[in-house]
Structures are given as structure tokens and as C-alpha cells.
DRENLUMZA-623930 format. One record per residue (C-alpha): x, y, z. Coordinates in steps of 0.2 Angstrom, whole numbers, plus 5000, padded with zeros to 4 digits. Layout:
// DRENLUMZA-623930
XYZ;...
This chain:
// DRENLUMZA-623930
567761584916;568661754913;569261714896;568661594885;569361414880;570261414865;569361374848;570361224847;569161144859;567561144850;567861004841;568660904855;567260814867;567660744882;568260574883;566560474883;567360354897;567560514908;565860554910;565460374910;566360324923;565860464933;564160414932;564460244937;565560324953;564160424956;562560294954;563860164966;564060314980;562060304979;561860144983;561860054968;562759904965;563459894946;564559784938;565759894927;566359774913;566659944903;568659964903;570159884899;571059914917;571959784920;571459704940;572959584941;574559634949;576259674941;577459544943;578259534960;580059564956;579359714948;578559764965;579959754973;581059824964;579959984962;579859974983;581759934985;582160104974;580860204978;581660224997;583360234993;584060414992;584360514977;583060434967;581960574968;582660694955;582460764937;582960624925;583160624907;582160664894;582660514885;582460414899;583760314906;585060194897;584560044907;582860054901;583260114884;584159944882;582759834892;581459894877;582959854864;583059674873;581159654874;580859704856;582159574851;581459434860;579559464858;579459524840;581359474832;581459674830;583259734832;583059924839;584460044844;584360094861;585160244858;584160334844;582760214841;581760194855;581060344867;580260294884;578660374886;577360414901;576160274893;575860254875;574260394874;575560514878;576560484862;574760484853;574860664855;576760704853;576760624839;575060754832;575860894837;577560844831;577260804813;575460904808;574861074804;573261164801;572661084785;573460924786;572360754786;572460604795;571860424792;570860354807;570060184809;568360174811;567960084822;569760154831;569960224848;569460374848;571160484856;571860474838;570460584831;570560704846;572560714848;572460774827;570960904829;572060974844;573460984832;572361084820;572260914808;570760874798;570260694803;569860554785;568860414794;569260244785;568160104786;568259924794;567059794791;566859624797;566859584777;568459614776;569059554794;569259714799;570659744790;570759934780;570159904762;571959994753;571159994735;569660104738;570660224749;572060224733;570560304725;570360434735;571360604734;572660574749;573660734744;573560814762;573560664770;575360664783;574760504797;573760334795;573360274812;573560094812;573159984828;573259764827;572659664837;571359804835;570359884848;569059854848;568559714838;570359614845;570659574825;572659504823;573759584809;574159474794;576059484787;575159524772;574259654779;575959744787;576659694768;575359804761;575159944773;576959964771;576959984751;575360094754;576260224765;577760234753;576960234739;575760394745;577060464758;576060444773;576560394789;576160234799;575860254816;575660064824;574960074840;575459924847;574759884865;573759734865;575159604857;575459514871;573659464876;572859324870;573659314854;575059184850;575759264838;576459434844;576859574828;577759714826;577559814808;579359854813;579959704809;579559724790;580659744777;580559934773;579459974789;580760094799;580660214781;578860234785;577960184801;578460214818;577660094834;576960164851;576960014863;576460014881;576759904898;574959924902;574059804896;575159664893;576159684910;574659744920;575459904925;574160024917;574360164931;576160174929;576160254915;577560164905;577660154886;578760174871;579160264855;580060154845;580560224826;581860274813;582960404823;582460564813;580760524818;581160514836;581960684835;580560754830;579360694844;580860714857;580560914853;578860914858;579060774874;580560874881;579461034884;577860944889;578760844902;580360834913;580660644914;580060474921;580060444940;581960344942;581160184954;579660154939;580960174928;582060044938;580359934940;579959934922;581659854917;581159734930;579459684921;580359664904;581159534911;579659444914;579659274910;578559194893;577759084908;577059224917;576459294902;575559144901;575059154917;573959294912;573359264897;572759084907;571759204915;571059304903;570459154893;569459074909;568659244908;568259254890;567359074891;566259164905;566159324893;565659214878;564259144891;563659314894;563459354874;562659204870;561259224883;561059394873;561059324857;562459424851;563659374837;565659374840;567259294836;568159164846;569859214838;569959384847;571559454855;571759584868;570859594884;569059644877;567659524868;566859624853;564959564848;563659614836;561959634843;560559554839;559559644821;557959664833;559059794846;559059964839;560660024842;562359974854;562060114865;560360104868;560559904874;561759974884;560860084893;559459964895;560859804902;561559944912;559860024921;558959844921;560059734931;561459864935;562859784922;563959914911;564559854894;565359984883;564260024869;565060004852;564560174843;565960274856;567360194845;566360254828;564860244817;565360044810;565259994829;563360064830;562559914833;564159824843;564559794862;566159754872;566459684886;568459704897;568859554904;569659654919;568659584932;568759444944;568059284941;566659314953;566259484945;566059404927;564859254937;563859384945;563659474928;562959314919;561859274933;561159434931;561059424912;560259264914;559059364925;558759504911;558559374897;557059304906;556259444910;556359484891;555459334887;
């Protein structure tokens, strides 16, 4: 290079499921015939009014142009409507909610937006690692919080009162959590919520998993007090199967919004009209093809569950989102190294656990975002490598 990348960079790694998945393209272009069960992309259509809807605009004229920065009304009011009916939150079209180009976008808007050099941020651990990475590229120093399957998962608030949360600005919350798929309490909104306003930090809820496999969809803005001190990314990805459109929300008190609006309107110059048009479309989906999906997801869970028990690994039956989160056996060294071994033995990836932090060092995942056929070709191979183990 001719200059040299900015110093900002070298704390910032590339996204461990880029290089992955560019060695599993690569080994695949070679011949060999993996079974990636790495990722959460969803392989099931959207809804087919929302395909049309995105065809039927997409060739009609004068759809092509700059659109707001905001996003359009219609949309605006199609998240105000979805919020209402799926999570009994009442949102304001006009200042409350902000379209975004999916929610990992807002992840870093809202960094740049409210952090400085110096300031600290809460992260989960195990969490997805794009909140550590957005706050080192704001200049933020990252405060890794524990998770434990002794306490479900669920942050421990007493011991993290204890420590000196002074610089602290943002706590990056995430339930159903990825990826252990843990559901959120009331009581655990209630306190997170008394937390933040007690230590003026705030809640960032990122929201995308709700929809699936979990009966019970939440919203931490529906709390008394919440819209004071959390704001809620949400995202059409996972739970209308429209991960490549890029489609999510900012949804939050309106000064809050401002503030990220600042940074959106010079990174971008709005959302494509006709996925903009197709996205109100898919709001609209009905609570029967929700269950349609999720139908789905759970036939592919029982053959998940399958997979992990001929492993001998350890899990939850009560997870939500579209992954299955499992302790290894105590004679297997570490997650990524039974990855590797799964992966190079019988040409199978699952996601080793340590990418998502130090707590999920001797965890695995498996996506559910493959065909039914896939998933039985993967236990039949599994079957395979557990005999050979023997």
C-alpha cells in the first residue's frame, strides 16, 4: 500500500466468518463436499406477496431515485404497526423509529454517534462479536461482562454494580441471545432498566431473533421507563427470512434517533424505493406464516438435537432463534479444535463457540439454515465420525 491503514485498525480483526467462509468456498471449489451448518442465513423464501411486490415496483418507473434519509412514511408506519401488534409497543412513526440497511448497520451508527476516545462499553461474553469491533472503531474501550449457564445466561447486575462503571456510555444487551438462544425475563428487562438509570448507561437491545422459535416475543421498549434509557435495533432478516435485503430498524426515544440520524445521513443516501415497498409487504405477514416457519425450524432442531446427542454434547431444549448452542463433552479440549476435527474428518462445519468469547470456549453451534436433507446427511455423517471414534 502507499500509505498505511489507520491505527484504528489494529485492534479490529477480520470478521472470523469472513475467513471462514472463504475457506469453506475455497475447499468446495476443490472438490470437496462440506456441509456448512456455520451461519445463520436463512434458506427459506420471503413471503410471496413480498416478492411480488418488490418485482411489481422494481419495474415501474421513477422508482429508482435517491429516497430519504428517514426512509419512507409508509414504512415508518408499517414498523409503528408491527411493533404494536408483535410486542404491544406503541412507537411514533415520525420521530421513534429510523429504517435502517439491516440492524448491523445501526450497530455501528450508534458507536459512532454516542462514543469517544476513552469511553467504555459493556459487552456480553459470550455476545456477537460486531459490538466489540463497531466500539474499538469508535475509539471505545471494550468491558467484557460475563454470562454463565449458572445464572441462565442472564448478566449478573450485582457484581457489575461493584465495579467502577464511571466511563462506561453503552451496555450491549441481545435476548433471545445469540448464541446461547436464552429468552429474556420481564424481570430481567425490569432490572436492566433500573441498572441503566441508576448508572446512566445506555441500553442498546438488539433485537433480531424474537420471532423465532420463541412464543413469547419481547421488546425492552415496552417497559415502564425503557424509552429514558434503551434504544432497540431490530431486523427483517431472521424472522422474515430476508437476510440479503438489508432491512432493519432503529426504534428509540426521538433525541436518540437524532443523534444516530447524524451519522446515517452521511454514511448513506437511502433505501432502494421497491425494498422499501417490499418490506411493508412482509410486515404484513400473517402470525400463520410466521408459524409456518418456525414449523420448520423446530423439524430441524429435532434433527440438530440428533446430531448433538451422537456427540455427546450438552444443550437446552428451550432455545430460541434459529441456532442450537451445546456444551462439549469435558474430554474434548476446546470448541474450536472439535470443530476443526468435525470439519476435516467427515467434511461437516459447525461454528466453534470461542469466536463469540472466552465463556463459549468449549461450546458449539449449529444454524438450522439448511434443508432438511442437508441436516440428514450431516447426522449420517456424524453417526460415521462417532463410530470411528469408538
Amino acid at each position: 500500500m502507499i500509505i498505511p491503514e489507520a491505527n484504528r485498525l489494529g485492534s479490529v480483526k477480520e470478521y472470523y466468518f469472513s475467513k471462514k467462509l472463504r475457506e469453506i468456498r475455497a475447499r468446495v471449489a476443490a472438490g470437496e463436499q462440506i456441509l456448512n451448518l456455520g451461519i445463520g442465513n436463512p434458506d427459506m423464501s420471503p413471503s410471496n406477496t413480498t416478492l411480488k411486490t418488490l418485482v411489481r415496483e422494481a419495474i415501474e418507473p421513477g422508482k429508482h431515485g435517491y429516497q430519504p434519509y428517514k426512509g419512507t412514511a409508509q414504512l415508518r408506519y408499517a414498523f409503528a404497526n408491527w411493533y404494536e401488534n408483535t410486542y404491544r409497543v406503541q412507537l411514533n412513526a415520525e420521530s421513534e423509529i429510523l429504517p435502517l440497511m439491516g440492524s448491523k448497520e445501526g450497530i455501528m451508527h450508534i458507536s459512532m454517534a454516542f462514543l469517544n476516545t476513552g469511553d467504555q462499553v459493556l459487552v456480553p461474553n459470550p455476545g456477537y462479536p460486531a459490538y466489540s469491533s463497531a466500539a474499538r472503531i469508535a475509539g471505545a474501550e471494550i468491558v467484557p461482562y460475563k454470562l454463565s449457564p449458572e445464572n441462565d445466561w442472564y448478566p449478573n447486575l450485582e457484581e457489575l454494580a461493584k465495579q467502577d462503571l464511571a466511563r462506561v456510555k453503552i451496555m450491549w444487551i441481545n435476548y433471545p441471545h445469540m448464541p446461547t438462544g436464552t429468552r429474556p425475563s420481564d424481570e430481567l428487562f425490569g432490572q436492566l432498566i433500573a441498572f441503566a438509570k441508576e448508572h446512566k448507561i445506555l441500553l442498546c437491545h438488539d433485537n433480531p431473533y424474537s420471532l423465532v422459535l420463541n412464543p413469547d416475543p419481547k421488546s425492552i421498549l415496552s417497559f415502564p421507563g425503557a424509552k429514558e434509557v434503551a434504544i432497540e435495533l431490530n431486523s427483517l432478516s431472521k424472522s422474515h427470512n430476508m437476510a440479503g435485503w438489508r432491512i432493519g430498524l432503529f426504534a428509540g426515544a426521538e433525541a436518540y434517533l437524532q443523534a444516530v440520524l447524524k451519522v446515517k445521513s452521511n454514511m448513506d443516501s437511502g433505501m432502494f424505493l421497491p425494498l422499501q415497498e417490499a418490506a411493508v409487504s412482509a410486515l404484513a405477514n400473517s402470525f400463520a406464516w410466521h408459524g409456518e416457519r418456525n414449523t420448520e425450524y423446530q423439524k430441524r432442531r429435532n434433527v440438530a438435537f440428533k446430531m448433538l446427542d451422537e456427540l455427546e454434547c450438552t444443550y437446552k431444549k428451550d432455545q430460541a432463534g434459529m441456532f442450537v448452542w451445546a456444551r462439549i463433552p469435558d474430554s474434548e479440549s476446546s470448541g474450536e479444535e472439535f470443530s476443526e476435527r468435525i470439519l476435516n474428518s467427515i467434511h461437516v462445519f459447525l461454528t466453534p463457540g470461542f469466536i463469540f468469547g472466552d465463556q463459549g470456549e468449549k461450546y458449539i453451534r449449529i444454524s438450522l439454515c439448511t434443508p432438511m436433507d442437508g441436516l440428514q446427511l450431516a447426522l449420517e455423517r456424524i453417526r460415521e465420525f462417532t463410530k470411528a471414534a469408538v
